[in-house]
C-alpha positions as CSV (number, residue, x, y, z in Angstrom):
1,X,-10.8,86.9,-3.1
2,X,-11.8,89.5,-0.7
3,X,-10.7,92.9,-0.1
4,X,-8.1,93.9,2.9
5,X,-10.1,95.7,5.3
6,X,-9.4,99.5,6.4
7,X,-7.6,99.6,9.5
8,X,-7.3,102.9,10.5
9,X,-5.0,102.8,14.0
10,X,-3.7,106.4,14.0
11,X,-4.7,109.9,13.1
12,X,-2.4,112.0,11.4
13,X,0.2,114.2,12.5
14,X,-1.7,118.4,13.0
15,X,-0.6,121.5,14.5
16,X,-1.4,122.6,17.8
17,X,-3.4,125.4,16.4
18,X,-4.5,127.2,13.4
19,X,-2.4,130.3,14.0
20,X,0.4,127.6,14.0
21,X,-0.2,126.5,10.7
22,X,-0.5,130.5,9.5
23,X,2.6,131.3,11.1
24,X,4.4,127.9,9.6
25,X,2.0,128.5,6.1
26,X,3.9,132.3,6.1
27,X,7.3,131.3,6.7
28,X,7.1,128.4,3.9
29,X,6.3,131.6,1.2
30,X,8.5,134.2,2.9
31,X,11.5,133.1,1.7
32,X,14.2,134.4,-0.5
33,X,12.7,135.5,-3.4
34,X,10.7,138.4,-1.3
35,X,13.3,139.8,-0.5
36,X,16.0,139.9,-3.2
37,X,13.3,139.1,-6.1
38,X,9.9,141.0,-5.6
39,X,11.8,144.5,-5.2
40,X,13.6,144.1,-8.8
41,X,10.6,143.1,-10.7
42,X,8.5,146.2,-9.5
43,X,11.2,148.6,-10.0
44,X,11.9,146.7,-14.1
45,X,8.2,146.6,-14.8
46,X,6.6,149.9,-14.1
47,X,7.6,151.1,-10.5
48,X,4.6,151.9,-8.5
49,X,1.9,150.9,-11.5
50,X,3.4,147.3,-11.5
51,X,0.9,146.7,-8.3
52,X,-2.5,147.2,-10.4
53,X,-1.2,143.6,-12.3
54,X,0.2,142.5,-9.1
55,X,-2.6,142.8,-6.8
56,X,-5.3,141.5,-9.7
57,X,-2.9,138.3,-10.1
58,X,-3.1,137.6,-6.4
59,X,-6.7,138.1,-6.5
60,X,-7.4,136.4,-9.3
61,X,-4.5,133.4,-9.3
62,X,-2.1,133.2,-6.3
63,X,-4.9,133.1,-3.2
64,X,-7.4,130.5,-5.9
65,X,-4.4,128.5,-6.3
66,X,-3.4,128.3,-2.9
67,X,-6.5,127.0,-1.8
68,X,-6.9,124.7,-4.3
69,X,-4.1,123.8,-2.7
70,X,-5.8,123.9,0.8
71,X,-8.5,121.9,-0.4
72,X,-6.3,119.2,-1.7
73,X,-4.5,118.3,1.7
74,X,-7.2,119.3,4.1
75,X,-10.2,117.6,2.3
76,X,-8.0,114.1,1.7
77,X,-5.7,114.3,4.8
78,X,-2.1,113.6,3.0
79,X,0.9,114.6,1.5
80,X,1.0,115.3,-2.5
81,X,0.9,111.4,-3.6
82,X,-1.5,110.4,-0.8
83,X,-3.7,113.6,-1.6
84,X,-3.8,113.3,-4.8
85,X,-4.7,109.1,-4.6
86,X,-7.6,109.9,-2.2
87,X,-8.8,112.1,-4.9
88,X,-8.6,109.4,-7.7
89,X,-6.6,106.3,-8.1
90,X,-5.2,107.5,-11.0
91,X,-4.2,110.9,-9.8
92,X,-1.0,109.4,-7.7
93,X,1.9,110.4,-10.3
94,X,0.8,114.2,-10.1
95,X,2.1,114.3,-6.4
96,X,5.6,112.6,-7.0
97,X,6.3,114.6,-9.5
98,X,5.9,117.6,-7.1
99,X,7.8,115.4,-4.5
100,X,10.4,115.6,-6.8
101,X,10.2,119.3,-7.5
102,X,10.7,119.7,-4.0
103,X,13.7,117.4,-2.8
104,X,15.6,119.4,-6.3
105,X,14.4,122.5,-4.4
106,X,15.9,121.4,-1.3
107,X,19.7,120.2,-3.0
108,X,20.1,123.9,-3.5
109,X,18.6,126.1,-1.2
110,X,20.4,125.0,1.7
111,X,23.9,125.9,0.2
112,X,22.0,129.8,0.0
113,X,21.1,129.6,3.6
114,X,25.0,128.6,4.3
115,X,26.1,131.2,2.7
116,X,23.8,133.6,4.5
117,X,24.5,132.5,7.4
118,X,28.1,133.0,6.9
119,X,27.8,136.4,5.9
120,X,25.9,137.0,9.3
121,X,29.2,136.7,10.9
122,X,31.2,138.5,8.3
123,X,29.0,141.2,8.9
124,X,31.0,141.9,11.8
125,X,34.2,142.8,10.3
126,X,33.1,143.5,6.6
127,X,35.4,140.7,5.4
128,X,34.5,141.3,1.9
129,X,36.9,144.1,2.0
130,X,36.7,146.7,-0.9
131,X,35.7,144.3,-3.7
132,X,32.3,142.4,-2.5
133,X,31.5,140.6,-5.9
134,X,35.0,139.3,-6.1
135,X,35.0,138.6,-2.1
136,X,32.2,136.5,-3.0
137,X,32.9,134.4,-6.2
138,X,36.8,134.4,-5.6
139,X,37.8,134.3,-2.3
140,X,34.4,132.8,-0.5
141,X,33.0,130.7,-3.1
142,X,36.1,129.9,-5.0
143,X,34.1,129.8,-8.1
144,X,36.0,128.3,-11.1
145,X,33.5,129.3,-13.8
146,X,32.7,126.0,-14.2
147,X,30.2,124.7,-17.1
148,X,31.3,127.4,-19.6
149,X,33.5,126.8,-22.9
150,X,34.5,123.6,-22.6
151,X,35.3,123.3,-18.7
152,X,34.8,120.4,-16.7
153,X,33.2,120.7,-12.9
154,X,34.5,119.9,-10.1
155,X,33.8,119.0,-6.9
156,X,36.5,119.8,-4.7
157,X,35.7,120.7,-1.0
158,X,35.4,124.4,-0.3
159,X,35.8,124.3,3.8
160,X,34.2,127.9,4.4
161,X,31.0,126.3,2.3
162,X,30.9,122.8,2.7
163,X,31.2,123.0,6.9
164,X,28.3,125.8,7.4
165,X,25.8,123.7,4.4
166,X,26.9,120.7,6.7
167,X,25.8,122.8,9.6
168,X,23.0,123.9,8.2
169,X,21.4,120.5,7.1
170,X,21.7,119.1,10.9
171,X,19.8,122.1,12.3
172,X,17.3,121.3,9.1
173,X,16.8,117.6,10.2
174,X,16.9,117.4,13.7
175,X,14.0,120.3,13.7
176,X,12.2,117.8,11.1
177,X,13.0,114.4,13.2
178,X,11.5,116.2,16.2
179,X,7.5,116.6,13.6
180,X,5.6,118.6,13.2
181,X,4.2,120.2,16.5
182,X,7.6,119.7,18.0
183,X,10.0,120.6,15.2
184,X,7.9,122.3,12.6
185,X,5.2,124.2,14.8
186,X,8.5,125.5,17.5
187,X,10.7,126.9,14.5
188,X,7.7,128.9,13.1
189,X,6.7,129.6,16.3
190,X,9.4,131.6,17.3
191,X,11.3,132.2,13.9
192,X,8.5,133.6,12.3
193,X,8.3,136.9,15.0
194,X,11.7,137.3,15.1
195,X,11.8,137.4,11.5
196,X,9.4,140.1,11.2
197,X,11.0,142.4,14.4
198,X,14.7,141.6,12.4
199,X,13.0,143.0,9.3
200,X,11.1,145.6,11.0
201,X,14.1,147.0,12.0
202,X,15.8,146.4,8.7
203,X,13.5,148.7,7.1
204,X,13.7,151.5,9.8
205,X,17.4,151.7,9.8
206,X,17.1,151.7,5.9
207,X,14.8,154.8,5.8
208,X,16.8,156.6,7.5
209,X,20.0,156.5,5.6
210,X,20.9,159.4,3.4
211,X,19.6,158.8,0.2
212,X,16.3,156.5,0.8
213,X,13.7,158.9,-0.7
214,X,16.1,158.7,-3.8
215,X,15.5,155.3,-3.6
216,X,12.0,154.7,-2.8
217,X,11.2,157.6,-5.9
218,X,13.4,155.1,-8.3
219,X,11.0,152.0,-7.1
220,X,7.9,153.6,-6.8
221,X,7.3,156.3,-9.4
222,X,4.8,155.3,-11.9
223,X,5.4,154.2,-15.5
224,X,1.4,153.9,-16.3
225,X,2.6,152.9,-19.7
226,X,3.8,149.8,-18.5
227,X,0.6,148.5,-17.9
228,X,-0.3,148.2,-21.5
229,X,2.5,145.8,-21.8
230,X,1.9,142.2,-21.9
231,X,5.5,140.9,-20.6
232,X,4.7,143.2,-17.4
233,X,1.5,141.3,-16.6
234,X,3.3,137.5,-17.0
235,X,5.8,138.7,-14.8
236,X,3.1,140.2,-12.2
237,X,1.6,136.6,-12.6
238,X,5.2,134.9,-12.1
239,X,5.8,136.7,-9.2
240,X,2.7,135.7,-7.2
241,X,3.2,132.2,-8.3
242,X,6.7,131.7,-7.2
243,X,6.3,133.6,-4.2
244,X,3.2,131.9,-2.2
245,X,5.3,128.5,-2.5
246,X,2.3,127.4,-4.1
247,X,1.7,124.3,-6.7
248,X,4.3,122.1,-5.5
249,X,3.3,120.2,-2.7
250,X,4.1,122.4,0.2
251,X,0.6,123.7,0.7
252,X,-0.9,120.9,0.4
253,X,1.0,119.0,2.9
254,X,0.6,121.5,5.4
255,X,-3.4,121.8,5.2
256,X,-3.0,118.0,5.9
257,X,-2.0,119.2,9.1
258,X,-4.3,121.5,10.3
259,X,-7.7,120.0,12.3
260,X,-10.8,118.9,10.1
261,X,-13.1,121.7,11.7
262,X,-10.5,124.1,10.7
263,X,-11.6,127.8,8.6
264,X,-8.9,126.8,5.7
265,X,-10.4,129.8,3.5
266,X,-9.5,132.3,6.6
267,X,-6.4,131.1,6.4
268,X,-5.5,131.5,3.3
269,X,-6.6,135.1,2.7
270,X,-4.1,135.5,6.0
271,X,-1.1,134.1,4.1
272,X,-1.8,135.0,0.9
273,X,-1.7,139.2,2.1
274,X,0.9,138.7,4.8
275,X,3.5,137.1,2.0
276,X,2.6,140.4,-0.3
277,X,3.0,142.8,2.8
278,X,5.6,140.9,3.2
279,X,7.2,142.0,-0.3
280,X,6.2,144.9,0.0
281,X,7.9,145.8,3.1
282,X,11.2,144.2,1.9
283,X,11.0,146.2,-1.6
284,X,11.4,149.6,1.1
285,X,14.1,148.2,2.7
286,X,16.0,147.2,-0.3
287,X,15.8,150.6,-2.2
288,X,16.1,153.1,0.4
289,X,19.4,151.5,1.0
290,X,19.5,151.2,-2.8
291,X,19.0,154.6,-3.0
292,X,21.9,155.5,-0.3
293,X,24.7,153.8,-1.7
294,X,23.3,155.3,-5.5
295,X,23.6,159.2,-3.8
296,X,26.9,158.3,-2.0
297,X,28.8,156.7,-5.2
298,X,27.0,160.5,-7.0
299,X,25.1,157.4,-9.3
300,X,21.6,156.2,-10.4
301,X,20.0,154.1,-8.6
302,X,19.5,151.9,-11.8
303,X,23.4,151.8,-12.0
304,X,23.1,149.9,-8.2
305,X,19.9,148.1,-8.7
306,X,20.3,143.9,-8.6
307,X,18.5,140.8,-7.7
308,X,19.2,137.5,-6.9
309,X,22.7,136.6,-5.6
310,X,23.9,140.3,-7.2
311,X,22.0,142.2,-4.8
312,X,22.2,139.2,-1.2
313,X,25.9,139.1,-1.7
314,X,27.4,142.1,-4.2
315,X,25.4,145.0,-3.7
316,X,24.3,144.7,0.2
317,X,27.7,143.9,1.4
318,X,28.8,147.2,-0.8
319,X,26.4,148.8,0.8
320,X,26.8,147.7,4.2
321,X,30.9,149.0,4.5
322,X,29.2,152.9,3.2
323,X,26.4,152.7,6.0
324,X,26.5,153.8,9.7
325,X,26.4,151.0,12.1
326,X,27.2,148.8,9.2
327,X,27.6,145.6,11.7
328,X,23.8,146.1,13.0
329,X,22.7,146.4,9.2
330,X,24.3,143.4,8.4
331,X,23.5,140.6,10.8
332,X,19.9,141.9,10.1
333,X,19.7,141.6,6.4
334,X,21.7,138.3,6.3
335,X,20.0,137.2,9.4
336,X,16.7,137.3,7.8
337,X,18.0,135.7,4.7
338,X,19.0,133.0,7.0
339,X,15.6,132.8,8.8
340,X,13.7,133.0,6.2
341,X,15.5,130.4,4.1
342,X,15.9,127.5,7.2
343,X,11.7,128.2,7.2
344,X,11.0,127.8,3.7
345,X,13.8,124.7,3.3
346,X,11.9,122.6,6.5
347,X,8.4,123.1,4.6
348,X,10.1,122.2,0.9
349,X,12.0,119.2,2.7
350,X,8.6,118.4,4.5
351,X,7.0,117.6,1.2
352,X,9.2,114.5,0.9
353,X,9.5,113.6,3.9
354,X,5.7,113.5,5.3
355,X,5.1,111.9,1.2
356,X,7.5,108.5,1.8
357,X,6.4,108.4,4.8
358,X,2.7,108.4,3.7
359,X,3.7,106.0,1.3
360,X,6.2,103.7,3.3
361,X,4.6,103.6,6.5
362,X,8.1,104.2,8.4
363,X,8.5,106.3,11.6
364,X,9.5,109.8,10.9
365,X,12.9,109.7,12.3
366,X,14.0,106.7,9.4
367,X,12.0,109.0,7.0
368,X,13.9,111.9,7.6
369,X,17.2,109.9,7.9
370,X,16.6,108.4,4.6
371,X,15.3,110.8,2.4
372,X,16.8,114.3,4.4
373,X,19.8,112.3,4.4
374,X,20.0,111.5,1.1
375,X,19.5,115.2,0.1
376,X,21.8,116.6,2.4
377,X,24.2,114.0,1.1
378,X,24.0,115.1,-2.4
379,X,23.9,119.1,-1.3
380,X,27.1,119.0,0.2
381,X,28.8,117.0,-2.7
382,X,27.3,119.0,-5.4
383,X,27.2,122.4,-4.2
384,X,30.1,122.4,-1.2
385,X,32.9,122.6,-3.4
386,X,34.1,124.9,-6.7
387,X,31.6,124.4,-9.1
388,X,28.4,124.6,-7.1
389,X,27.4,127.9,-8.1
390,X,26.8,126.4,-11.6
391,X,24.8,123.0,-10.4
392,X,23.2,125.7,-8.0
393,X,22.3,128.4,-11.2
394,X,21.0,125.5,-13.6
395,X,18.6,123.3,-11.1
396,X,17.2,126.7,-9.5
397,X,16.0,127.6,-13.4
398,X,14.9,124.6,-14.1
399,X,13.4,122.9,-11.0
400,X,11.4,126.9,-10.3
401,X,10.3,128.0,-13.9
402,X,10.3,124.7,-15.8
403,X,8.9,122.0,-12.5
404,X,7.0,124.1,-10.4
405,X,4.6,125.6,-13.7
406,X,4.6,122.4,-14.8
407,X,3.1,120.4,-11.7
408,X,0.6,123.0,-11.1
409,X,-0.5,123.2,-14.6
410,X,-0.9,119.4,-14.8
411,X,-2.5,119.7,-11.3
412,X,-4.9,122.2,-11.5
413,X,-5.9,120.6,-15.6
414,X,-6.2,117.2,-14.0
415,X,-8.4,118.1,-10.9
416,X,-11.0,120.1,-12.9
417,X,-11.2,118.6,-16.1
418,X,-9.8,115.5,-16.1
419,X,-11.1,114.1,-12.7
420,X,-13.6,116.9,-12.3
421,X,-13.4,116.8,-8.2
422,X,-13.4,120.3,-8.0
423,X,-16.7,120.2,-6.7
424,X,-15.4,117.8,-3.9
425,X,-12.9,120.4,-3.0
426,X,-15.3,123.0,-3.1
427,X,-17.6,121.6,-0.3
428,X,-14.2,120.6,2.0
429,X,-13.4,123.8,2.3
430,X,-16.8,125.6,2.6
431,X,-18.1,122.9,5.1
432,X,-15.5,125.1,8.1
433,X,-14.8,127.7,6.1
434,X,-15.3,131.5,6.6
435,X,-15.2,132.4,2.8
436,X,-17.5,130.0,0.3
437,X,-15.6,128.9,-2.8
438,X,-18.0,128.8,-5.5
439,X,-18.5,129.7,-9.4
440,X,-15.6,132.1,-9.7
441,X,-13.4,130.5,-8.0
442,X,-13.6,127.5,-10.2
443,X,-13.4,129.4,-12.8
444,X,-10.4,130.7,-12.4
445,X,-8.7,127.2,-11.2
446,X,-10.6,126.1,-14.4
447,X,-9.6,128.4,-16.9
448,X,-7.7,131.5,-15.4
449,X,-5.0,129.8,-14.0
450,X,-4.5,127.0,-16.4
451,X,-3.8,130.0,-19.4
452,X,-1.5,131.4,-17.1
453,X,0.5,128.7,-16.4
454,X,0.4,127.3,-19.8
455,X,1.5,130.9,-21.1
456,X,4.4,130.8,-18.4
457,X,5.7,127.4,-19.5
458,X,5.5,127.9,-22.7
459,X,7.8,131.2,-22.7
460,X,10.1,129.8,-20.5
461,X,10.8,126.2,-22.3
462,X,11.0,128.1,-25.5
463,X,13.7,130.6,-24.4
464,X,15.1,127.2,-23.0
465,X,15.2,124.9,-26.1
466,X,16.3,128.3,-28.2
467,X,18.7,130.0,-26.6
468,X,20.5,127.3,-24.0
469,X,20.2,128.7,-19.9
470,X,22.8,131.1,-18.9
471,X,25.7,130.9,-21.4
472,X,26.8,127.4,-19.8
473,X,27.8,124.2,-22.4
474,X,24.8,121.5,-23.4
475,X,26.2,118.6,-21.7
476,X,25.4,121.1,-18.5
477,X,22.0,122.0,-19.1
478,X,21.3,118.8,-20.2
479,X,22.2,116.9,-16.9
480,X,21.2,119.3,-13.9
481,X,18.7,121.2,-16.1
482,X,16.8,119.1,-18.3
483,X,18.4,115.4,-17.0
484,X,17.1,116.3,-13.7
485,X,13.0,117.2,-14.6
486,X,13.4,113.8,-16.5
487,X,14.3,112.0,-13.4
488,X,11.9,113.5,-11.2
489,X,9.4,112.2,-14.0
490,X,10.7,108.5,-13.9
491,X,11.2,108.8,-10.3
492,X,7.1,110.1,-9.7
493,X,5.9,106.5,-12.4
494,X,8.6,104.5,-9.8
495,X,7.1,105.3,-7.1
496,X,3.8,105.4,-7.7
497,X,4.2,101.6,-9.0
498,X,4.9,100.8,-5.6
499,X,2.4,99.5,-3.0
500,X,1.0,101.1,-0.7
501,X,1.9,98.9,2.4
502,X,-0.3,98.2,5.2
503,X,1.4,100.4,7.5
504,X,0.9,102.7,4.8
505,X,-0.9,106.2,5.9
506,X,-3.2,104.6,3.4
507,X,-4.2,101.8,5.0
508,X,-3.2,103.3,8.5
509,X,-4.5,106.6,8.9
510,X,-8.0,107.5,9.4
511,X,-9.5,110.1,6.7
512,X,-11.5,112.1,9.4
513,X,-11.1,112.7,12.9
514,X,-13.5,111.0,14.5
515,X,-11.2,108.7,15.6
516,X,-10.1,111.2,18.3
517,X,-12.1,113.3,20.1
518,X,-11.5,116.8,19.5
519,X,-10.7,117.2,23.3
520,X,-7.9,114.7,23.2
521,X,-6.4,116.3,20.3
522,X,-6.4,119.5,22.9
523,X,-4.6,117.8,25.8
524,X,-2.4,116.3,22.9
525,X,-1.7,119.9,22.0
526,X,-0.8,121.0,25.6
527,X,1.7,118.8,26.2
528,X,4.0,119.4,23.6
């Protein structure tokens, strides 16, 4: 019996340009967490000496990780699964299970971009009124508290949520239907810029409210003893790892993208200091304003201080009806939520997306039909009605500090160790690249990073298994917290028992480029 023989008719999707893929790479890990997360953690864990840990745990795990990452879709030219099968035959499951991670990701996070989008327009009128937290759970939300003591969930249609997540998930696929250098490359193109002016401004208008030293003292005054505290180092760690949208697939996918003779390294160093400036930039904004609303209710600022939902929708809102020109504050606080959610959710959903159809072979507009549709589908029954908030709270904890940590760690583990391509990986990215990745950095994805990660996991499934997640009933946890991980885990053996068909990206695509002429690609790259 002989074996089919490569066909190799097309050459995978790319950006136009490798500022393209920086500008899409940056708004994938800009997102939410920069904005409402970073600024709490430095102000709990030591103020201004919290950036000694944070800046060695970008150094020395969230740039080596994301260029393992890098490597892993530039040097074998795929999605997650396909990736991850170029590398070794064996390697497949690793990228469905962060396939999975993703399209839980992607269930959620639209229903936060809704809701910041609808608070864009409330912004106008300040239609939370007096009473912002209860604006938001009772009135807007219509949260019934679901999943605690005994009660039952429900999923009765909330029209002021369900209608702008149904919104949101057509803007989400049509820009995916149209691919990458027509969807993908456009959004980041021009949402990226206008993110940064919005934010720009943001943190301008924030300095110059009464009360922003106050706050900006509160953040950035240094607790030195802090830094002999182990807990303030993991959460350094945890921060830099959750915030680069790294070991999940997204990176990887996106380097698949990007042209064979392309400085990867370069890149990454880009992204890796413009998501941390990035932080930076939005921990300002948040406490000066912190700090105005803290001297005009004559109250610490640790009295107004939040994160998460508490500060997006309670405290900014609050603040927002004290402030001057509170309308121009608002739209651009909410409207960079909004941007920099719809940028992070198209590279999330692209993991799935570009990985069945990898797999499957199918155009991209049946691939985004089936599988975006299939999540939007689920988004708007799960979290459009009165008990999202809880399916929301419980898949965020699980699918972020339980699925993410865990795919990375049995990434980076199987890679070096297992499969020991790390060489391989090595030489894709120094053949281009500007930066050579040598001894230390395979060290730390060797050794650094896996201790991190396993320390991480370990913490976080222990609090888990202890103490239950957030006060809601077993029967919860267990279905959207723990019953979900366990189906992305049968999902990711599923689907990797499943053959690659001929039309496959397999089978289909070419593994370099020399298929097409590097001038071709540019014309290509002119006309769209």
């Amino acid at each position: 019996m002989t074996s089919r023989p490569p066909v190799r008719t097309r050459v995978r999707e790319s950006f136009n340009s490798r500022t393209v893929f920086i500008l899409a790479a940056v708004g994938s890990a800009v997102g939410l967490g920069n904005i409402w997360r970073f600024p709490y953690v430095t102000y709990e864990n030591g103020g201004g000496a919290f950036l000694i840990p944070y800046l060695i745990a970008l150094l020395t795990a969230g740039l080596p990780i994301l260029l393992f990452d890098y490597a892993l879709g530039h040097r074998f030219r795929g999605s997650p699964p396909l990736a991850f099968r170029r590398l070794h035959r064996h390697a497949e499951p690793i990228g469905w299970i962060q396939v999975g991670i993703c399209f839980l990701i992607s269930i959620y996070y639209a229903a936060i971009i809704a809701w910041a989008a609808m608070y864009t327009w409330y912004s106008f009128t300040q239609a939370w009124g007096e009473d912002a937290e209860s604006f938001f759970f009772t009135e807007y939300l219509q949260y019934d508290g679901a999943g605690t003591e005994g009660t039952g969930l429900s999923m009765d249609f909330v029209a002021q949520v369900g209608w702008p997540l149904i919104a949101v998930w057509v803007v989400l696929l049509l820009a995916l239907g149209l691919g990458v250098r027509r969807g993908i490359a456009r959004v980041s193109i021009y949402g990226i810029p206008v993110l940064f002016v919005m934010f720009l401004i943001l943190v301008g208008y924030s300095l110059s409210l009464d009360g922003a030293l106050t706050g900006l003292n509160a953040l950035f005054t240094p607790d030195w003893n802090a830094l002999t505290d182990a807990g303030v180092w993991i959460q350094a760690y945890g921060q830099i790892f959750f915030s680069l949208s790294v070991g999940f697939g997204i990176m990887v996918t996106y380097a698949s993208y990007l042209k064979r003779r392309s400085n990867a390294t370069g890149s990454g160093l880009v992204v890796g200091f413009a998501n941390s400036s990035f932080e930076l930039l939005a921990a300002i904004g948040v406490f000066s304003a912190l700090g105005f609303i803290a001297v005009a209710a004559n109250t610490a600022v640790d009295e107004v201080a939040s994160s998460g939902l508490g500060l997006a929708f309670v405290a900014f809102p609050t603040i927002i009806s004290e402030a001057p020109a509170s309308a121009l504050l608002g739209v651009l606080f909410f409207g960079s939520l909004t941007l920099a959610g719809i940028t992070s959710q198209i590279s999330v959903l692209e993991v799935a997306i570009s990985s069945v159809k990898d797999k499957t072979g199918w155009s991209r507009p049946v691939t985004v039909g089936v599988v975006g549709g299939s999540s939007a589908l689920i988004s708007v029954v799960l979290l459009g009605g009165v008990s999202g908030l809880t399916v929301l709270d419980v898949i965020d904890a699980f699918s972020n500090n339980v699925g993410i940590v865990a795919a990375a760690f049995i990434a980076v583990l199987s890679v070096t160790w297992g499969f020991r391509r790390l060489d391989v990986l090595a030489a894709g990215m120094n053949a281009y690249g500007s930066i050579q990745l040598g001894r230390i950095w395979k060290s730390l994805i060797g050794v650094v990073i896996p201790v991190v990660l396993g320390v991480l996991l370990v913490i976080d499934i222990r609090a888990k298994v202890t103490d239950g997640y957030g006060g809601f009933d077993t029967w919860v946890v267990m279905t959207f917290g723990w019953g979900a991980l366990a189906f992305v885990a049968v999902a990711a053996v599923v689907m990797t028992a499943l053959p690659w068909r001929d039309a496959s990206a397999l089978h289909a695509e070419a593994l370099e480029e020399e298929a097409e002429p590097e001038k071709s690609e540019h014309r290509t790259g002119a006309r769209d």
